[in-house]
C-alpha positions in Angstrom: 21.1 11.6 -18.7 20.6 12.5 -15.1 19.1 10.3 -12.5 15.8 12.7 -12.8 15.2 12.4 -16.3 15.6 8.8 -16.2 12.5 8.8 -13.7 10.3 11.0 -15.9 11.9 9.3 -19.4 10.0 6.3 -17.9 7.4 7.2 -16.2 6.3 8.7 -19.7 6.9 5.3 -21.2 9.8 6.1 -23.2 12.9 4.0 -24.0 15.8 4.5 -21.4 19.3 3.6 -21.2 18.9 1.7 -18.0 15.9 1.3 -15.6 15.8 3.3 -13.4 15.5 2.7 -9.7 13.1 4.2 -7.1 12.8 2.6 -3.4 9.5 3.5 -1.3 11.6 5.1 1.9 8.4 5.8 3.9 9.1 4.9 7.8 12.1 2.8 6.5 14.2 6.5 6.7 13.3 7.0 10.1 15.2 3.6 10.7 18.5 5.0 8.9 18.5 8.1 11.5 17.9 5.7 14.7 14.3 7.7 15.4 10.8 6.2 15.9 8.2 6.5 13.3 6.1 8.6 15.8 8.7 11.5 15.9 9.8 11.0 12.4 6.3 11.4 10.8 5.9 14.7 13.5 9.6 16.9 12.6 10.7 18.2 9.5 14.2 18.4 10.1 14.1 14.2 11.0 12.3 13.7 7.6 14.9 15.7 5.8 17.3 13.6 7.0 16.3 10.8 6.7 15.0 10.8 2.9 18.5 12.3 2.9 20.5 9.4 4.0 18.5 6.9 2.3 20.1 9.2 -1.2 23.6 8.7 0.3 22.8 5.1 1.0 20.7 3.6 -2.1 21.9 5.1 -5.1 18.5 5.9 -6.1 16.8 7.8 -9.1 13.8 8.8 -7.4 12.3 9.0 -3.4 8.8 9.9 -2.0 9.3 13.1 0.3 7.0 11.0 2.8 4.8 8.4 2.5 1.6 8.7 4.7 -1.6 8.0 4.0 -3.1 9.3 7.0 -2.1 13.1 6.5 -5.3 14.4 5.1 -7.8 12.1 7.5 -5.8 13.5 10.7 -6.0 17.4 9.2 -10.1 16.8 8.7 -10.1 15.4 13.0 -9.6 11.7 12.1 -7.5 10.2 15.4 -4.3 8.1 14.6 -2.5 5.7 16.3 1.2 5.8 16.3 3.7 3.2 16.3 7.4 3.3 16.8 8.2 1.3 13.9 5.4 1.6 11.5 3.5 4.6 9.7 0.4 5.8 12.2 -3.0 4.3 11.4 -6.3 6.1 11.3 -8.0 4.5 14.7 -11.8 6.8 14.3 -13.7 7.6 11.6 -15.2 11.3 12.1 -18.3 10.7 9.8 -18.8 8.0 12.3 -18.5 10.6 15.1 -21.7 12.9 14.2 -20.0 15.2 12.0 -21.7 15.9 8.9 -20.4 15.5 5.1 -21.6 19.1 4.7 -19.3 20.1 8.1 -15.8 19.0 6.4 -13.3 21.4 4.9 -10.8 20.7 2.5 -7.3 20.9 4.9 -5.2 23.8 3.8 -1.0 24.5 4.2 -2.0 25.1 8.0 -4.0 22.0 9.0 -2.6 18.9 10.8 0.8 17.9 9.7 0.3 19.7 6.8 3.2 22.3 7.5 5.5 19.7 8.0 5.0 17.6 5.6 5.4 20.9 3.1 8.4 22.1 4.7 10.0 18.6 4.8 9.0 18.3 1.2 10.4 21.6 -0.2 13.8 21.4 1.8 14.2 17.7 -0.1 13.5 19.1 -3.5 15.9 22.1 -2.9 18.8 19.4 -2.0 18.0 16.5 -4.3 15.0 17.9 -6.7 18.0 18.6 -9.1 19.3 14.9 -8.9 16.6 12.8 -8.4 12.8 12.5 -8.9 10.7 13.5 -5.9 7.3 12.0 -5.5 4.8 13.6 -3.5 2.4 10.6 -2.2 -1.3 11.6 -1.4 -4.0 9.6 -0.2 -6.6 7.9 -3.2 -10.3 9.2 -2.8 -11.9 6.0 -2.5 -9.0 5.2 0.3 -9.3 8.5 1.9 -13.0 8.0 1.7 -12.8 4.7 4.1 -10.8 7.0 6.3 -13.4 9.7 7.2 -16.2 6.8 6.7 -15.4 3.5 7.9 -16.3 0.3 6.1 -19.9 1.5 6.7 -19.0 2.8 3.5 -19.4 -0.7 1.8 -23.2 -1.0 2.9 -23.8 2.4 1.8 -22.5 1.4 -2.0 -25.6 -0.9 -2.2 -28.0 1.0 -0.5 -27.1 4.6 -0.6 -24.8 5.3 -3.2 -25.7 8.6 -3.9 -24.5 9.5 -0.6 -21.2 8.1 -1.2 -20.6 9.8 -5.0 -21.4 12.7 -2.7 -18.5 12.0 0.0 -16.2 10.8 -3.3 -16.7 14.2 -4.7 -15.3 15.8 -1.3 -12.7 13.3 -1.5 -11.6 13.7 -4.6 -11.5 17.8 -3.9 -9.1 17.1 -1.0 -6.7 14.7 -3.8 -6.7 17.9 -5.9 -5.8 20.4 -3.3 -3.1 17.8 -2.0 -1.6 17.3 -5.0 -1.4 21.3 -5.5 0.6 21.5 -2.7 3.2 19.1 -3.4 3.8 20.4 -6.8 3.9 23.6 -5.4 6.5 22.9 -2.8 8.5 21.0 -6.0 7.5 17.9 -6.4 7.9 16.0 -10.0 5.7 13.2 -9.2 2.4 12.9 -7.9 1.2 9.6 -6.9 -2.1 8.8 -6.3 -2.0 5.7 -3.4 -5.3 4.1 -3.1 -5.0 0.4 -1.3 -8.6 0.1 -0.9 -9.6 0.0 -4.8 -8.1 -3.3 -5.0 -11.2 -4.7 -2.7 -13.9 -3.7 -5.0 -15.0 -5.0 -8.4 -14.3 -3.2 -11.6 -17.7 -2.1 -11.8 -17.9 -0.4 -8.4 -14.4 0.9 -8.9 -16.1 2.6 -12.6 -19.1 3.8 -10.8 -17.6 5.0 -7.0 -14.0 5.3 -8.2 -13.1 6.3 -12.0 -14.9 9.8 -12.1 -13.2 11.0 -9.2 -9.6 9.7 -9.8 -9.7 10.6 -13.8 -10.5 14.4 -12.7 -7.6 14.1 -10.3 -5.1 12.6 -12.9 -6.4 15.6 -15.3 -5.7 18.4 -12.6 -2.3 16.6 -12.4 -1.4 16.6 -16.3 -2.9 20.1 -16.6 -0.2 21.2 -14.5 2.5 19.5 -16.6 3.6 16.9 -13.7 3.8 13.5 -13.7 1.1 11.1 -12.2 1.1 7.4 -10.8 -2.1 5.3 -9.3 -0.3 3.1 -6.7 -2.5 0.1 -5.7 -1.3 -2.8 -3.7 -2.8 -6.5 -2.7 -4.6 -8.4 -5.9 -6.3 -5.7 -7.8 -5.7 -7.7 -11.1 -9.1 -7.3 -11.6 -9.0 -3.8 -12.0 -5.8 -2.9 -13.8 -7.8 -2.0 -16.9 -10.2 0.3 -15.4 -7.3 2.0 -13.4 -6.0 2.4 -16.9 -8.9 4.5 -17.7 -8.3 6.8 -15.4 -5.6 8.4 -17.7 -2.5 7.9 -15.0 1.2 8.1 -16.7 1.9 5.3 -14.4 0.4 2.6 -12.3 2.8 1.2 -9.7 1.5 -2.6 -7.9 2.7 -4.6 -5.4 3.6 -8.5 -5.7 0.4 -9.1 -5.7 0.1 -9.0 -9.0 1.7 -10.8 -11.6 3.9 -8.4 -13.6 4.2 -9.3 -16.6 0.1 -9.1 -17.0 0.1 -5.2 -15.8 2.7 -5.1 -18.4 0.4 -6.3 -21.0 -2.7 -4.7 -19.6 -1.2 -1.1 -19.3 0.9 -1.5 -23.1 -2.4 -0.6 -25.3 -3.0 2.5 -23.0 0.7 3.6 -23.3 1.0 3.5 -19.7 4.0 2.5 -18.1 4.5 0.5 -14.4 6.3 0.3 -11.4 7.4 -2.8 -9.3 7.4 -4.8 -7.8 10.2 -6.4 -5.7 8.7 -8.5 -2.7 8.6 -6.4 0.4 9.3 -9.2 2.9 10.0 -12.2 1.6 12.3 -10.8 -0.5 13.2 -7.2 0.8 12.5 -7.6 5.1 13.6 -11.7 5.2 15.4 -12.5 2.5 19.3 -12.9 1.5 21.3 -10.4 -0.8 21.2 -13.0 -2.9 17.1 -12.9 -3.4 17.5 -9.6 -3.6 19.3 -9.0 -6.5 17.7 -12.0 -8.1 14.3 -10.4 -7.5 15.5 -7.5 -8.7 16.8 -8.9 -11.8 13.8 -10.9 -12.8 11.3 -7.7 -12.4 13.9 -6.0 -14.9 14.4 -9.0 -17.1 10.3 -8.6 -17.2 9.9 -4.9 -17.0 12.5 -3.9 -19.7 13.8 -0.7 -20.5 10.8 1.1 -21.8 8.3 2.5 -19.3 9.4 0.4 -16.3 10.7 1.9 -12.9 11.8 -0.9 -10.5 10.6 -0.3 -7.2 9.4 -1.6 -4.5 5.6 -3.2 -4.0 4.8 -0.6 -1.1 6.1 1.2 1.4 9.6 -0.5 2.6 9.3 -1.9 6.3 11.1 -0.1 9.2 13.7 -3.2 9.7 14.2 -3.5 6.1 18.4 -4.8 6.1 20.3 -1.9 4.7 22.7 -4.1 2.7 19.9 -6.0 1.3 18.4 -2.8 -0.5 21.8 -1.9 -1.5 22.1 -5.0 -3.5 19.3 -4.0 -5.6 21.1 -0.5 -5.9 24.5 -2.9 -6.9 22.0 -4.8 -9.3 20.8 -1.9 -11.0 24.1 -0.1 -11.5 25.7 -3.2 -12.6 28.3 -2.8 -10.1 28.5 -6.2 -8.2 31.7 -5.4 -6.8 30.2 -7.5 -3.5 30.9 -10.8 -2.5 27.4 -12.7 -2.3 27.2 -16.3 -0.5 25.3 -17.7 -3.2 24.3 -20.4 -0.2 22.2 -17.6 1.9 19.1 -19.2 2.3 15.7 -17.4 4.1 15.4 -18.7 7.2 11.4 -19.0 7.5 10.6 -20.0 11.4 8.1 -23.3 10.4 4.8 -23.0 11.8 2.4 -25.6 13.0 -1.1 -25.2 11.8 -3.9 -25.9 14.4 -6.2 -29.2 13.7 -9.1 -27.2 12.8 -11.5 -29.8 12.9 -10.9 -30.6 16.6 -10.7 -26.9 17.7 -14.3 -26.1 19.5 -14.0 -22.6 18.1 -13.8 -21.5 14.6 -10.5 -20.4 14.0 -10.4 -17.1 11.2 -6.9 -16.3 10.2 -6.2 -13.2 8.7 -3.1 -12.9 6.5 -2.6 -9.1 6.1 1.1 -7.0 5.3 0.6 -5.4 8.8 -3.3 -4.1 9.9 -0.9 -1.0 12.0 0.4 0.1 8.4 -1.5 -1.4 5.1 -4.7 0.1 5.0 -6.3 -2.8 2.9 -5.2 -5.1 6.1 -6.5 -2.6 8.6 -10.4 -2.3 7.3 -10.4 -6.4 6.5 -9.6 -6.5 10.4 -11.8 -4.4 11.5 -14.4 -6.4 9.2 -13.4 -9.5 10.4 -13.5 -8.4 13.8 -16.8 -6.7 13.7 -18.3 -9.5 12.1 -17.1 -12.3 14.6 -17.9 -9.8 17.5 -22.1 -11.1 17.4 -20.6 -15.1 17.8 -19.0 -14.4 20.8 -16.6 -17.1 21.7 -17.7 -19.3 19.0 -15.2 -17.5 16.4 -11.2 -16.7 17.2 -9.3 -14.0 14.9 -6.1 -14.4 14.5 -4.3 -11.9 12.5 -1.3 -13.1 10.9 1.4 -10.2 9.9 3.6 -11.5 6.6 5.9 -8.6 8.0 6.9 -11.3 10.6 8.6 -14.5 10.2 5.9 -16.5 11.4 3.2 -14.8 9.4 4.9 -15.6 6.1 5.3 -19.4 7.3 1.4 -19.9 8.0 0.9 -18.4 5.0 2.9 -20.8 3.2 1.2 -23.4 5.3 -2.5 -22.2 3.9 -1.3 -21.9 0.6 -2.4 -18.2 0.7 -0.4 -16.2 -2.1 -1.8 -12.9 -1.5 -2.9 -10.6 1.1 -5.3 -9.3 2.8 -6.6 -13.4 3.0 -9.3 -14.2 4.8 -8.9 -18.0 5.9 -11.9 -19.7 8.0 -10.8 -22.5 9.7 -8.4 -23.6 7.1 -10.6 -22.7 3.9 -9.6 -19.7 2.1 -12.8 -17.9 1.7 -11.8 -14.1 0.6 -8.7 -13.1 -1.2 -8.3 -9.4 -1.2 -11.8 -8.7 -1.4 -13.8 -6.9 1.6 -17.7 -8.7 2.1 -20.0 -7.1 4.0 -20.3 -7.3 7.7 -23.5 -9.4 7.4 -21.7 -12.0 4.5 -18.7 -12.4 7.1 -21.1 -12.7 10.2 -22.6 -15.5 7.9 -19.8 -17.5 7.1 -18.7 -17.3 10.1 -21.7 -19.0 11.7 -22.3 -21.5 8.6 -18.4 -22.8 9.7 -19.7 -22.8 13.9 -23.1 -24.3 13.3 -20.9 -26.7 11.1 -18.5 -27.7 14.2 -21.5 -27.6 16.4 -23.2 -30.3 14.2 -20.1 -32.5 14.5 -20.1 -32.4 17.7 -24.1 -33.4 18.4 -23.6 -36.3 15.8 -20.3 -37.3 17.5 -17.9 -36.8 14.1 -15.4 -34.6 16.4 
């Protein structure tokens, strides 16, 4: 059994031989050719090679062509900001700009990055779509939706949410038309990455989310291809309704506890894909915590309808030998010499004395705001919200992609992310409020400090 068949053997929750393996290269392959994520994400021949050398390098069973979420909001006049070492973000919201719902059009082969991302695709199925499974990653509706919308979008849900089944129907027209262009240019896989469904409760993801994504997961299966619903941060809430959508696969980050998706998808007969940390483990870690991760998602997972994989897209500065451990792990050829003393080396970090700060402090754990896009609209929440206190209130966002990020994180006993933290209280754990219930906590935890202070506590 080919690499390839291993893939779709498991994705279709059958029994396989050996699990089979499938690393998120996004902006990570842009690392393995020495070029920025700016150029990578913007020339064919760069992405080519560098899904191709991440093949030669990782021994893997499966790759996503590209992973960017931003594709179809740039093609429909949403602005990006682009990093060097990260995938761009979506920095404007065009329904925000005076452009009408009615105004939009569904991007074609010739809008945006469109005819790269199709070229780069098709040249990576004609040299590996024989070997390997190719994904082709497009952006969920409800995700895509808070690209062209903003987090506007969240008021609306209460108080207007005809308007936004309205820009879900669009959105879900774009994830069709998507999809049929990746499986046109050859791709086996189609996965269906939507971050922001994990920030909403199953019964706003049944009403605003489940119509739109079941029709896309039909459309996919009509056209005898296989289909994942990537979600990432704690959507353990909503594991069953995703199930309802009908996916083949539902792929989660570490987030999540495995071993419940497990149980959750089993009755559906849909199988999972996960979810090896991406930088504690994966970004920070030793070889050694990487095949040890590795091995207790498979121990979990099993060899029926598990793909080991990643929680999200793999960081630019990921180590090289650390992902070809997991590779070694997977194989079963641990023909390296491991220090079984390697230890992570977390920088400590000193937590501020929150009750003597005259400000209140609001940490923000996130993956990375310039590249999760959970992280991104919690900041721009959180920052929005804090902007009507003026200097009462200091944001602080804290990037778990850093060495200090994961250390305050540890130090505020957070265990997922986004984490909203207000001045040392966890208050929201990857849930989004609405601007008005952040403003409020916000000024419950200042008129707080400013009581302390008038009474003499502080």
């Amino acid at each position: 059994m080919n690499s390839k068949q291993l893939v779709l053997d498991a994705l279709y929750n059958k029994e396989v031989e050996r699990i089979p393996w499938v690393p998120f290269v996004g902006c990570h392959a842009a690392s393995l050719i020495n070029a920025d994520t700016e150029e990578y994400f913007k020339n064919a021949d760069l992405i080519v090679k560098g899904v191709t050398r991440a093949y030669e390098l990782y021994q893997p069973d499966g790759l996503p062509a590209l992973f960017d979420l931003q594709l179809e909001a740039e093609a429909m006049g949403c602005k990006l900001i682009y990093a060097k070492d990260n995938p761009p973000a979506v920095s404007s919201h065009i329904l925000e700009e005076g452009v009408q719902l009615k105004d939009l059009k569904v991007p074609t082969e010739k809008d945006g990055r469109f005819p790269v991302a199709l070229e780069a695709t098709r040249r990576i199925v004609k040299a590996l779509g024989e070997k390997i499974a190719i994904y082709g990653l497009i952006t969920g509706p409800f995700t895509l939706a808070l690209h062209l919308k903003g987090t506007e979008i969240f008021y609306e849900m209460l108080d207007e949410p005809d308007d936004v089944k309205s820009l879900m129907e669009f959105c879900k027209k774009v994830c069709i038309n998507t999809a049929r262009m990746y499986m046109e240019a050859g791709c086996d896989i189609i996965a269906v990455v939507d971050p922001m469904t994990s920030q909403i409760s199953p019964d706003n993801f049944d009403e605003f989310v489940t119509p739109y994504v079941s029709s896309v997961m039909e459309y996919i299966r009509e056209q005898k291809k296989g289909s994942s619903f990537f979600v990432c941060g704690n959507a353990k809430r909503n594991i069953e309704v995703m199930c309802r959508t009908k996916p083949d696969n539902i792929s989660i980050d570490e987030n999540i506890p495995l071993e419940y998706v497990i149980e959750t998808c089993k009755p559906y007969g849909v199988s999972v894909g996960g979810n090896i940390k991406l930088t504690l483990t994966m970004l920070f870690g030793s070889r050694m915590d990487n095949v040890n991760d590795a091995k207790n998602c498979m121990t979990i997972g099993g060899t029926k309808g598990f793909i080991l994989s990643p929680g999200c897209d793999m960081p630019y500065a990921t180590p090289i030998e650390n992902v070809k451990a997991i590779t070694s792990t997977v194989l079963g050829n641990m023909t390296d010499i491991f220090d079984e003393n390697e230890v992570l080396n977390i920088t400590d970090y000193e937590l501020p004395d929150y009750s003597n700060e005259k400000q209140v402090i609001v940490d923000c754990i996130t993956l990375d705001s310039e590249s999760c896009a959970a992280c991104q609209y919690t900041m721009e929440a959180v920052l929005t919200s804090a902007l009507p206190l003026g200097d009462k209130v200091k944001v602080i966002e804290h990037k778990i992609k850093q060495k200090e990020g994961i250390a305050c994180m540890l130090k505020l006993g957070a265990t997922n992310v986004p984490t909203i933290v207000v001045d040392g209280i966890i208050k929201y754990v990857s849930i989004l409020p609405d601007n008005t219930e952040l403003t409020a906590c916000f000024k419950a935890a200042a008129d707080l400090k400013r009581n302390k202070y008038l009474t003499g506590e502080n």
